[in-house]
C-alpha positions in Angstrom: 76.2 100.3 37.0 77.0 97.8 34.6 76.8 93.8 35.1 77.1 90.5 33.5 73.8 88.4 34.5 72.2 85.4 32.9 68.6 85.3 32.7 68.4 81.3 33.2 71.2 78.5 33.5 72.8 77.4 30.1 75.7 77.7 28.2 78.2 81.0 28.3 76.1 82.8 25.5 73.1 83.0 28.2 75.4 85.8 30.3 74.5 89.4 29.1 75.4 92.6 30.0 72.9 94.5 32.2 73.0 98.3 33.4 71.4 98.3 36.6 71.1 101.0 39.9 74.2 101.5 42.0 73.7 99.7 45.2 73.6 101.4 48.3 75.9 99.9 51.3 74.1 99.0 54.5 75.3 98.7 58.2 78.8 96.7 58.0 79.2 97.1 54.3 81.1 98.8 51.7 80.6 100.0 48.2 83.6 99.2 46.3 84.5 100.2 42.7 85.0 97.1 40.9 88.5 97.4 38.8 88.7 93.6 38.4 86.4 90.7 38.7 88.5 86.9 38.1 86.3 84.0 36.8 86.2 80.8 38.5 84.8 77.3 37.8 82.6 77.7 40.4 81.2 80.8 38.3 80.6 77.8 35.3 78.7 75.8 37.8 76.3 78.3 38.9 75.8 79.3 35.4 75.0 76.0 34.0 73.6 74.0 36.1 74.2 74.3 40.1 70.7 74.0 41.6 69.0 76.1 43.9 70.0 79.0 41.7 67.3 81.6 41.2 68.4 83.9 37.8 68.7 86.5 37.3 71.6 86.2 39.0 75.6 88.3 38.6 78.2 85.4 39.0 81.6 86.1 39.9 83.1 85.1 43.5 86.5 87.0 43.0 87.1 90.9 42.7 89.1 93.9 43.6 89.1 97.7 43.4 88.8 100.6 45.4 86.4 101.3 48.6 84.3 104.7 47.4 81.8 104.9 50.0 80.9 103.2 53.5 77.8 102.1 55.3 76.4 103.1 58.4 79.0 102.3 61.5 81.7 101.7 59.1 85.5 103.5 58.7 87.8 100.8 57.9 88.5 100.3 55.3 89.0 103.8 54.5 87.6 105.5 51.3 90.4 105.6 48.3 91.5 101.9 50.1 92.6 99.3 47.4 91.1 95.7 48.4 90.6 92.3 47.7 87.8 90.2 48.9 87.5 87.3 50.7 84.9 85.7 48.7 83.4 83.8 51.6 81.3 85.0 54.2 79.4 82.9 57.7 77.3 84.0 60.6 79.7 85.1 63.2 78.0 83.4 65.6 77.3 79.5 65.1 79.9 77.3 67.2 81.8 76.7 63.8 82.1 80.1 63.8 83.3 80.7 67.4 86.1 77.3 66.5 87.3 79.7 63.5 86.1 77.1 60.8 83.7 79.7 59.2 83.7 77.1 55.8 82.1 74.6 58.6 79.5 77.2 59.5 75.7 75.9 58.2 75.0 79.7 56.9 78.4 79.7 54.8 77.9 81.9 51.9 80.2 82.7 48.5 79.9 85.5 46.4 77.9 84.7 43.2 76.6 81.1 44.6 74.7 82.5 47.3 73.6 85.4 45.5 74.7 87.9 43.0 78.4 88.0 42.3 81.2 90.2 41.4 80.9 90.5 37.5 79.9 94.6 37.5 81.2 97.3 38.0 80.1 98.6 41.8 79.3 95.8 44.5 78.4 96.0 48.0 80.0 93.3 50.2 80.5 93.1 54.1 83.7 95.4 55.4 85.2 92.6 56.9 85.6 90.6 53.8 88.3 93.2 52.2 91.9 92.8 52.3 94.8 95.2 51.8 96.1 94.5 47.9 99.9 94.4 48.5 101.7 97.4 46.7 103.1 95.7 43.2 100.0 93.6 42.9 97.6 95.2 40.0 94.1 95.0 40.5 93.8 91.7 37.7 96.5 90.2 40.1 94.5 91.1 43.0 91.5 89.7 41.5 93.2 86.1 40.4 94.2 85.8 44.0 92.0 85.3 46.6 89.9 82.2 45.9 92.1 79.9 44.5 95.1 81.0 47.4 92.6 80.1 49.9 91.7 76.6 48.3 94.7 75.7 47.7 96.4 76.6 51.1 93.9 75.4 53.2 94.3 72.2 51.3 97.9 71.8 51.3 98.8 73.8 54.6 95.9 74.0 57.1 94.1 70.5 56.2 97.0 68.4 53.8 99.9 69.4 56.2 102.7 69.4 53.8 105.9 68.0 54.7 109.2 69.1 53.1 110.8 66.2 51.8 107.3 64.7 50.4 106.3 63.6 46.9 103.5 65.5 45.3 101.1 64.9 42.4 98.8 67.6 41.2 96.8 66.8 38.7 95.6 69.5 36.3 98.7 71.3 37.5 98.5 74.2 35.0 94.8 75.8 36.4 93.8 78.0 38.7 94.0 75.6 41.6 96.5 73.9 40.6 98.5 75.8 39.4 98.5 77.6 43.5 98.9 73.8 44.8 102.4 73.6 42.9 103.7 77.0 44.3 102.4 76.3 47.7 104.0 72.8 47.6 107.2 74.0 46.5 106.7 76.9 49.4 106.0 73.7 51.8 109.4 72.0 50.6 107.9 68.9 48.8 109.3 67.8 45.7 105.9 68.4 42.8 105.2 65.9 39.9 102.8 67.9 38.2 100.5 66.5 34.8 99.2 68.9 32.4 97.7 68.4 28.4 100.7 70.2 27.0 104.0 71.5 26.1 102.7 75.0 27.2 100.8 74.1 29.8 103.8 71.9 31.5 106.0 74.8 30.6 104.0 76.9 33.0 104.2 74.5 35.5 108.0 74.2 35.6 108.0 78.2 36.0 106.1 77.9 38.9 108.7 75.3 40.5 107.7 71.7 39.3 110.6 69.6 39.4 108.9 66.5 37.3 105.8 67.2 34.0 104.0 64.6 32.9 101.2 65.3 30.0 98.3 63.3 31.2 97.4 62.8 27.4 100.1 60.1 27.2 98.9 56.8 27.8 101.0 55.7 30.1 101.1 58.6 32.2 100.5 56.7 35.8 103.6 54.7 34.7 105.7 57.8 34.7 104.3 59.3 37.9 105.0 55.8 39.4 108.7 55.8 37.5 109.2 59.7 39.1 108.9 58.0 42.6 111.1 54.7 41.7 107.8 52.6 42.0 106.8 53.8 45.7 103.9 56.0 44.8 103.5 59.2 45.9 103.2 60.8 49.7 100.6 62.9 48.6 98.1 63.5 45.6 96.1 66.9 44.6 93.2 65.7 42.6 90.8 68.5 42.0 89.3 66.7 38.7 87.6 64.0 39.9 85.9 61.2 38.2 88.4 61.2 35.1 91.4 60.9 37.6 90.0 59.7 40.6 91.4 55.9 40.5 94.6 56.7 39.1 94.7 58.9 42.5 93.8 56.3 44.5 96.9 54.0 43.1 99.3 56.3 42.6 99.9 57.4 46.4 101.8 54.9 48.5 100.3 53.1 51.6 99.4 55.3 54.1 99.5 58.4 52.0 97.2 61.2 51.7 94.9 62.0 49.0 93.6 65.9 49.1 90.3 67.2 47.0 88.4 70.5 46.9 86.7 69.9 43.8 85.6 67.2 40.8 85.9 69.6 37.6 85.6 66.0 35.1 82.3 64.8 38.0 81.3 64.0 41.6 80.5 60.2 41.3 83.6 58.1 40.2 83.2 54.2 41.0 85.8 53.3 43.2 87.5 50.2 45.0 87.6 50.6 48.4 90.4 48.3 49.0 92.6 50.5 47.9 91.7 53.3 50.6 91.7 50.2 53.7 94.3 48.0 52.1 96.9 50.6 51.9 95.2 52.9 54.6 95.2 55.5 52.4 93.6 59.5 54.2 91.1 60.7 52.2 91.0 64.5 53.0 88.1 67.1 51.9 88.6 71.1 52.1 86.6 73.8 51.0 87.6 77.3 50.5 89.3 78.5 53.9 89.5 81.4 56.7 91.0 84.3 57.1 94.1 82.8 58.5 94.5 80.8 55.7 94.2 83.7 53.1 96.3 86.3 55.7 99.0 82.7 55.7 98.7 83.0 51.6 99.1 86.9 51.4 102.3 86.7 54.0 103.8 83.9 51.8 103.4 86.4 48.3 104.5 88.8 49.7 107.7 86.9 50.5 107.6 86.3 46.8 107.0 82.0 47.4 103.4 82.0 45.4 101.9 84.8 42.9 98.4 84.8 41.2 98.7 83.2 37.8 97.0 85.6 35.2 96.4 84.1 31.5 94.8 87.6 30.0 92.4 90.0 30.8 89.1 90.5 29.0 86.3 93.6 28.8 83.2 92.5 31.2 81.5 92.5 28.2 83.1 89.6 27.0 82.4 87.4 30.3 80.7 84.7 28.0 84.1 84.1 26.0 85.8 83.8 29.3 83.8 80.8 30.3 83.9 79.4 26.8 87.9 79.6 27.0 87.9 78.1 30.7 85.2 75.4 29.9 87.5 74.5 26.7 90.8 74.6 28.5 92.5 76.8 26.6 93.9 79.5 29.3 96.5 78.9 31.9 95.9 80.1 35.2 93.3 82.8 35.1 91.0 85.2 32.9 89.9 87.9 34.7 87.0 90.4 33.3 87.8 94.3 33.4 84.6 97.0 33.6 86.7 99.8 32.8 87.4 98.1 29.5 83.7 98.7 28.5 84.6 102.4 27.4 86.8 100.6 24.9 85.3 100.8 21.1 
């Protein structure tokens, strides 16, 4: 088979095209023919710098494709099957596991952190992790899906609980995440303020149901997201950028509002005044990933035609380096996924 692996952790021109064995599925696994393979941020941090990394090592936490052989005491999904993954996988057995919080489970694994990802072009992964690609979907659609749809319901449904009626701010509104936050806060009824770095970028972002853009370039961007809410602040703030946006967050939600992460793309360690967060008892709420509920919750709510993956352009496997480079210089909106079958391509 053919994979994208770096060798050791560095910038994008360290991932290189490998042809390795075919893997064989075990007991409880699949081997699925890999027809798309979406890159993540999370795919940039193990790359470059996430520790406890050992290289060589396939990146890639999102794919989908088609099931072509089975393991031992496995039928379902059956051979020919078009699936997505749910990139996450626990124990099974662990009490976090029993309370269906599998993300809360201490053996929690993600394809490509934990171990070798989805950038090639076969892949063996647990049968329970594949999910029925709904009929119009294409497999790059498939692919964009899955991670960011869990993230960003989780966050907003399951732990945020979105009210309709509420004000929203998601930063980097015009990313994978974000861009899934705006759709599934429009899905929940709130009204979505959402900042981007430009015309196109905000463009996108009204497509997907923002009723107020604001390019964070400007300098008084807070003063417009304040403005946007007559001075009250918001009810709610998506902030998945972290130490760059992290106090304006903090201000810009009204007393007893709710401030929702899953990730710090600009860093982890922003200085902050805790007044703000006792003062104004502000809720400060963390989520990671989600369960199968929340991705079956995301799937029922596409299908109804509320959120759809986001796909900027598709790229050969082979150019998996470029991909990153684009992401890492946000240039794309929404998504780039990686395509193996594009490697027969002169």
């Amino acid at each position: 088979m053919q994979a994208i692996r770096f060798h050791e952790q560095g910038p994008p021109g360290v991932l290189q095209l490998d042809e390795l064995p075919d893997p064989q599925p075990g007991p409880g696994e699949i081997l699925l023919d890999v027809r798309a393979a979406a890159v993540n941020h999370l795919d940039i941090w193990v790359r470059r710098e996430l520790r406890g990394v050992t290289p060589p090592r396939i990146p890639g936490a999102d794919a989908a494709g088609v099931v072509i052989g089975h393991g031992p005491g496995v039928s379902e999904p059956s051979l020919g099957s078009r699936v997505l993954l749910n990139p996450g996988r626990a124990c099974g057995t662990c009490e976090r596991c029993a309370q269906a919080e599998p993300t809360l489970c201490p053996s929690y694994q993600l394809l490509g952190e934990s171990g070798d990802g989805t950038y090639c072009s076969r892949l063996v992964v647990a049968a329970e992790q594949c999910v029925a690609v709904p009929d119009e979907w294409s497999f790059a659609q498939a692919a964009a899906f899955p991670l960011v749809a869990l993230t960003a319901w989780r966050m907003c449904v399951s732990r945020g609980k979105l009210q309709a009626g509420e004000d929203v701010l998601v930063l980097g509104a015009s990313g994978g995440v974000g861009s899934m936050c705006v759709q599934v806060a429009k899905h929940c009824g709130c009204r979505v303020i959402a900042t981007a770095s430009s015309d196109e970028k905000l463009a996108l972002c009204r497509e997907l149901g923002a009723d107020v853009l604001v390019n964070y370039l400007a300098q008084d961007w807070p003063k417009q997201v304040r403005a946007a809410t007559a001075g009250k602040g918001v009810d709610v703030t998506i902030d998945c950028v972290g130490k760059a946006t992290w106090n304006h967050s903090l201000r810009l939600t009204r007393a007893g509002g709710r401030v929702l992460t899953c990730g710090a793309t600009t860093g982890h360690d922003p200085t902050e005044d805790l007044r703000h967060i006792f003062f104004r008892q502000l809720s400060i709420i963390g989520s990671t990933m989600g369960n199968a509920s929340d991705l079956a919750a995301a799937l029922d709510a596409a299908r109804a035609g509320s959120i759809r993956p986001v796909v900027d352009r598709t790229l050969p496997l082979r150019q998996a380096a470029q991909a990153h480079q684009l992401i890492e210089d946000r240039s794309i909106l929404g998504k780039v996924v990686l395509i193996p079958d594009a490697l027969e391509e002169p």
